[in-house]
N, C-alpha and C positions, 0 to 999 in steps of 0.2 A: 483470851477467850478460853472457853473450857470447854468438859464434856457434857452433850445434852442431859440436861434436865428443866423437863418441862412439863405440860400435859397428857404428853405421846410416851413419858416416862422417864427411866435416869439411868443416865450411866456412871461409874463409880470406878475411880484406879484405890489399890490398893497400894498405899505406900512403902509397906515391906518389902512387896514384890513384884510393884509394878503392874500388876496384870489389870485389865478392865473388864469387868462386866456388869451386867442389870440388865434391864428390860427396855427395847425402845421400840414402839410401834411409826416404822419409815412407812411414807407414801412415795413410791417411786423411788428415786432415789435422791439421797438427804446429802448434805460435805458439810463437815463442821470443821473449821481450823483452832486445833488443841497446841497448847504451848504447855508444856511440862517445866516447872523448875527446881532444883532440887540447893537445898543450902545446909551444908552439911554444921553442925551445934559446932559451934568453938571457933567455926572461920568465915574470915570477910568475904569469902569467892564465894563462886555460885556460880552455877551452870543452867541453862535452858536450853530446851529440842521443841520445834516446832515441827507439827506435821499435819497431815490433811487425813479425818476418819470419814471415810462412804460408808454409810448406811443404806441397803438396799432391800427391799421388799421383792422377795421372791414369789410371793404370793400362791 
């Protein structure tokens, strides 16, 4: 799974730095389960992190 994007809007990691932003309009509160994996050029391995993002309208 990844990060929302859809009608309500997108979210976006930056792969330099990891970091995540954009725009999401949450009704109440949203859970999206993100898996990150990273494969680094040259090698067979690979790593992935799995985690749970809440999305919460504060309204």
């Amino acid at each position: 799974m990844g990060l929302p994007n859809n009608a309500n809007g997108a979210l976006t990691i930056d792969p330099a730095t990891g970091v995540i932003s954009g725009m999401y309009d949450a009704f109440g509160n949203q859970v999206f389960n993100v898996t990150v994996a990273a494969h680094p050029t040259g090698s067979r391995l690979s790593i992935a992190k799995s985690f749970v993002l809440s999305i919460r309208d504060d309204g």
